[in-house]
Each structure stands twice: as C-alpha cells, then as structure tokens.
C-alpha atoms as one frame of an Amber mdcrd trajectory, in Angstrom:
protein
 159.249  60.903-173.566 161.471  58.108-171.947 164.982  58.418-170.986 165.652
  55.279-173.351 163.824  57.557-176.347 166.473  60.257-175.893 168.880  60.833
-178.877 172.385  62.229-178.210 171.269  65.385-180.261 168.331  65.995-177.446
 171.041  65.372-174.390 173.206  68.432-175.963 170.295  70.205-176.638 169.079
  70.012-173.225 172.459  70.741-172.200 172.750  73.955-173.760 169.097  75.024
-172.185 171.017  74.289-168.809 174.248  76.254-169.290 171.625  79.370-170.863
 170.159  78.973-167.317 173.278  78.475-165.546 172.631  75.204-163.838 175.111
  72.723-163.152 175.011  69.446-164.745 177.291  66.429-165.518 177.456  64.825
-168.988 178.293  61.032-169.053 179.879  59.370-171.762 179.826  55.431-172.699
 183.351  56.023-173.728 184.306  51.996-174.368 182.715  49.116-173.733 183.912
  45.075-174.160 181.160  42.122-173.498 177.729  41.989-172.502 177.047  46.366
-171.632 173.606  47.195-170.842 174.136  49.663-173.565 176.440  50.936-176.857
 179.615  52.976-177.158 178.746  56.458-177.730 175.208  56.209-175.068 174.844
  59.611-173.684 173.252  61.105-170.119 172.994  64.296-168.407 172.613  64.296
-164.799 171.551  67.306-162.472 172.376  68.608-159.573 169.251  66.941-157.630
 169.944  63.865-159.577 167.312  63.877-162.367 167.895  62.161-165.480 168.368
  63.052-168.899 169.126  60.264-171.490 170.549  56.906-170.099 173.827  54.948
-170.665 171.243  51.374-170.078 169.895  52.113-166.790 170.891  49.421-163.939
 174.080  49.713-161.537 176.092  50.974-164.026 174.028  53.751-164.117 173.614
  54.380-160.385 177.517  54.212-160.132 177.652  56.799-163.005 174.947  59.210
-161.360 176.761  59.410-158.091 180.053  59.807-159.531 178.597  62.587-161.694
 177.180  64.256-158.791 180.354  64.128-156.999 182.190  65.524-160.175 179.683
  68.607-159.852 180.956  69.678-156.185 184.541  68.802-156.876 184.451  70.491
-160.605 186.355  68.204-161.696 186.261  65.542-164.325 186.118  61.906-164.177
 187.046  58.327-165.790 185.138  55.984-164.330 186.372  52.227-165.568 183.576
  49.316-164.647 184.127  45.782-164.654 180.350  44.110-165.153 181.821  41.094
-163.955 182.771  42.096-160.781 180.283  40.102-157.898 178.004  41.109-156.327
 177.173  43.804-158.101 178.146  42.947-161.228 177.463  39.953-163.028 177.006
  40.691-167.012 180.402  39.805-167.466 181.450  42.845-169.817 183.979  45.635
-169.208 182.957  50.013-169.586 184.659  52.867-169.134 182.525  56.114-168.300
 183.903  59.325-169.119 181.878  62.562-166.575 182.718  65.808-167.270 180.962
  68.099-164.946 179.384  71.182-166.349 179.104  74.148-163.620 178.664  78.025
-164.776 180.704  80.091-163.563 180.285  82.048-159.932 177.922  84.640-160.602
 179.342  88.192-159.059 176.481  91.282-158.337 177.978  94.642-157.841 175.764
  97.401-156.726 177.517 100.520-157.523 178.871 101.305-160.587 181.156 104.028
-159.748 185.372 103.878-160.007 185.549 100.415-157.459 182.199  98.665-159.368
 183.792  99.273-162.990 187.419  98.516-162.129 186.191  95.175-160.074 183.694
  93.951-163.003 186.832  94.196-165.530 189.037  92.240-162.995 186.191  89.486
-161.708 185.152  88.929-165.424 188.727  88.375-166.151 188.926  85.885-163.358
 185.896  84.182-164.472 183.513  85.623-162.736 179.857  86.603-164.454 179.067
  89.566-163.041 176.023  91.686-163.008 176.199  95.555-161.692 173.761  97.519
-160.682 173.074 101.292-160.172 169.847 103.262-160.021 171.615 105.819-162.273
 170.989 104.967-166.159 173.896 106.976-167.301 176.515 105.051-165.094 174.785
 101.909-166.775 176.243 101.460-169.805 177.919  98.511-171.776 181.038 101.061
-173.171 181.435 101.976-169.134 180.980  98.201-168.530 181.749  96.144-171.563
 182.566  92.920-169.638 179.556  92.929-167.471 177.409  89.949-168.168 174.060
  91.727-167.260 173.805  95.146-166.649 170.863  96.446-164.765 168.741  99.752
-163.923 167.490  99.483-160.588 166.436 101.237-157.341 168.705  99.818-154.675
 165.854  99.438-152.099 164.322  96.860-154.530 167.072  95.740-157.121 166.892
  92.087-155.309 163.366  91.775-156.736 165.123  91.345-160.177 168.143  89.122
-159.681 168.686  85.511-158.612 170.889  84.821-156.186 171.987  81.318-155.173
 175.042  79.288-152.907 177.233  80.125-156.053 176.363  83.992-155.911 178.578
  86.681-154.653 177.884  90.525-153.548 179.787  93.228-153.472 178.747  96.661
-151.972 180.416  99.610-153.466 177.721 102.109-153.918 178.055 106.336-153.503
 176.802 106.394-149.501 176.186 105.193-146.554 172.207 104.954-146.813 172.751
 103.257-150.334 174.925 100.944-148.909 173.301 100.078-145.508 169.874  99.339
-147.911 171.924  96.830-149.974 173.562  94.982-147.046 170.717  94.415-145.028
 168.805  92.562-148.514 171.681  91.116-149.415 172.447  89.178-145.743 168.958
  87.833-146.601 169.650  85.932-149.615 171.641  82.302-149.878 174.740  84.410
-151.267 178.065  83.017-149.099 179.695  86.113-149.412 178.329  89.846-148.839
 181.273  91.854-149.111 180.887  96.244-147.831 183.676  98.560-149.171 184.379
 101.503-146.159 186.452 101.439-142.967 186.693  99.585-139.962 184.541 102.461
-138.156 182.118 102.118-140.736 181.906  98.223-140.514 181.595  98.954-136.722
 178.308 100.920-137.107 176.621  98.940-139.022 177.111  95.549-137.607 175.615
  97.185-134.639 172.756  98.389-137.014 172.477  95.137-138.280 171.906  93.040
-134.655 169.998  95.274-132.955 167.532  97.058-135.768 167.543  94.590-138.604
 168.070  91.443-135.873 170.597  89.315-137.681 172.368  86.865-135.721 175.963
  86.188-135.693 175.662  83.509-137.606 174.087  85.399-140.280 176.594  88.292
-140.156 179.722  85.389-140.831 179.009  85.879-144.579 179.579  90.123-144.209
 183.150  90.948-145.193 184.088  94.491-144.248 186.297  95.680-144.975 185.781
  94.169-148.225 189.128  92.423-149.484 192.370  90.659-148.865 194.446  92.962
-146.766 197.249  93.443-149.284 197.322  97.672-148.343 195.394  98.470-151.474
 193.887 101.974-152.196 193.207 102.848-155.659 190.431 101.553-157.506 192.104
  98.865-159.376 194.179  97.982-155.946 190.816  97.267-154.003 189.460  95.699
-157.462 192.529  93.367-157.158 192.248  92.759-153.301 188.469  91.834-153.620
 188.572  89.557-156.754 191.685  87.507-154.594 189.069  87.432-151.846 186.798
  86.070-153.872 188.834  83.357-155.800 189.162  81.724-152.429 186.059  81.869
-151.409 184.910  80.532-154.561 187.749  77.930-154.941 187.031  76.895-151.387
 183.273  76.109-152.366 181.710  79.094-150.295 183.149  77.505-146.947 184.934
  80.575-145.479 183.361  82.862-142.921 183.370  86.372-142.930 184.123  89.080
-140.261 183.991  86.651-137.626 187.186  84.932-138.225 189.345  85.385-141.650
 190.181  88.661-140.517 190.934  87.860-136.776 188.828  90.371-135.562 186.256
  88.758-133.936 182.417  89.785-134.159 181.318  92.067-131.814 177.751  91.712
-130.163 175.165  94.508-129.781 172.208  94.911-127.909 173.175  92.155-125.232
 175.867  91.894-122.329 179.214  91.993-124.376 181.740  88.340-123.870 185.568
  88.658-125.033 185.376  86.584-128.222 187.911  84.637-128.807 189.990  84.430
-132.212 190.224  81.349-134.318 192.821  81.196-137.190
C-alpha cells in the first residue's frame, strides 16, 4: 500500500500499534492551508524515529521540512507549529500558505528493578508516579505479585543470572539494582553494564561500590568508559535511609537523567569521586564538576 493510499483512520491505527510497542513517533497535522498546497486540510503522517513514513501530508519539500522537524520534536519531546509559506523562493514556489501542527509521541522511560524487596516496591510506587514504566523482577514468585506491586507495568519471574534474556532494554531504559545480596547483585550489574541502558544504578555502600568496580575491570574487563553509566551509591545524596527515602533519592536521580536525555555520567563524575582503576598502575584522577 502507498503512503498516498493511507486514510487518517490507518495513521491512528498504526499509531496505536507504535505506542503498544513503545516506539517513538511524531504525528503531523495539515492544520490550515491557503492557495495552491500539495495536499488538503486535515492530511495526516506519522513519522519514526529512523524517518520512515506513514501516510503523507503531499509529499515534496513541505514534507521533507515536516519530517525533520518531526524528528527533531522526538529528541526535544516537545511539540511543534510549523507555519510554511509555498511561495517562499527557492524552495518554494506553489504560491500557497500551511501551517503544520507535530506533536511528538515518545513512551515513557522504561525503569527495570531487580529486587523486589522493601527498596524495589517503595521505588516502583514512586518511579510509576513520576512517569516511569517500570518492570521488577525477582526470582521469588511470592515477592511477585500485582497486590505487592500494583503500579508495576510488567512484573516478571526470573532467575537473575538470565532475567536479561526476557526484557528489552534500549537508550531510554533504566536499571536499578536492589536485590537481597551481594552475589545477586554483582550477577545483575555485570549484564546490565552490557546492555544500551544509560543508567545502571547499585544500592550498598561506598565499600561495596569499591569492590566491585575492581571486580568489574579486572574479572569482567569493563573499561572506564563503560563503568560511567554505574551509579553507586545509587541516588541523589539527599542523606536518605529508609526505604521510601532511597525510593525518593533514586527516582530524583533518575528524573535528571531522564530529563537530561541520558547525557549524565555515572561514578566517574556526578558524584566527584572520581573512578578508580584496577589491574593497572594507578594515576590521581582528576575531578570535573
């Protein structure tokens, strides 16, 4: 089927099959239009992230001005009216006036929390709350259970040595570490580094962040650049203890991470602590921020 074929009843319905798999997209409205307009009032298109087409608003410059402001309106998250004078040289010469409306369509960050003890309930009630859809894992059935976790978006069964074998992770996909022990936790990390996710965050101390960094570069041979996305401890430093304290501290963390499109690093510099290097002749590292 052609783009031109597309009825504004098949652009929503393709929209909806995006949003069910949590794509981003950007829906384009022919929200006015005055003179010769490669197309009508009302025209519809959905663009996607990689710039694919679904519908068109008449094809031509118009439309290639749309699709990159559309794209644009997907990293920004922010919407856009886009007024187009066709008579405008030398692009432009149909002599006709349109004004685009592009309202960007991104699902929400998607949160996994392995560990669904006191910190993993508490933090999937806060982060849903925030906006968050959050998934939360344990390999005990009994801890996973929509009245322990009614605002969990997915709720999952899983072995922790192998739960990453059942969940997509992606630039716009956080992880949180909050199991019962060390081993648990250690098994979790050390998958978790190895996705695309921009932010691995460990609950536990500064010793215990310590020993396992130094697990991490020498055993597991992750390079500083990889451990950037590790926050340990997990949190903003706001002296919280109690679970819905370190619930609050890591959902801040996260809302500017999230609201700062994933560009943040880790242990290496938000918290001023530098990153230590094992294995290799240590160099004084020097603190930025």
């Amino acid at each position: 089927m052609s783009k031109e074929s597309i009825s504004g009843a098949e652009v929503f319905s393709e929209l909806a099959l995006r949003q069910k798999r949590r794509e981003s997209c950007a829906l384009v409205l022919l929200v006015e239009s005055q003179g010769s307009v490669p197309a009508k009032t009302g025209a519809k298109m959905l663009v996607s992230r990689s710039g694919t087409l679904v519908g068109t608003i008449g094809g031509g410059t118009m439309e290639k001005e749309a699709i990159e402001h559309a794209l644009q309106a997907m990293v920004t998250g922010k919407p856009i009216t886009l007024h187009i004078d066709l008579s405008a040289p030398p692009n432009y010469v149909c002599g006709g006036s349109a004004t685009l409306y592009i309202e960007p369509i991104v699902p929400p960050c998607g949160l996994i929390i392995a560990g669904a003890g006191h910190v993993g309930q508490t933090l999937c009630k806060v982060a849903a709350y925030a906006g968050f859809a959050v998934t939360v894992v344990d390999d005990r059935a009994e801890f996973i259970d929509p009245a322990i976790l009614p605002d969990a978006h997915r709720l999952l069964t899983a072995d922790f040595a192998t739960m990453f074998t059942q969940l997509e992770v992606n630039a716009s996909t956080y992880i949180v570490c909050a199991t019962r022990g060390h081993a648990h936790d250690y098994t979790v990390i050390r998958q978790a580094l190895a996705t695309a996710a921009p932010y691995v965050g460990l609950v536990g101390s500064r010793s215990k962040r310590s020993g396992f960094l130094q697990r991490l570069q020498e055993e597991d041979g992750f390079t500083k650049e990889k451990l950037t996305r590790l926050y340990t401890p997990v949190g903003l430093n706001i002296g919280a203890v109690s679970p819905p304290e370190i619930a609050v501290s890591i959902t801040a963390e996260l809302i500017r991470i999230r609201s700062n499109n994933g560009h943040e690093d880790g242990v290496d510099s938000a918290r001023g602590w530098g990153l230590p290097t094992y294995g290799q002749p240590q160099t004084t590292a020097a603190h930025r921020g």
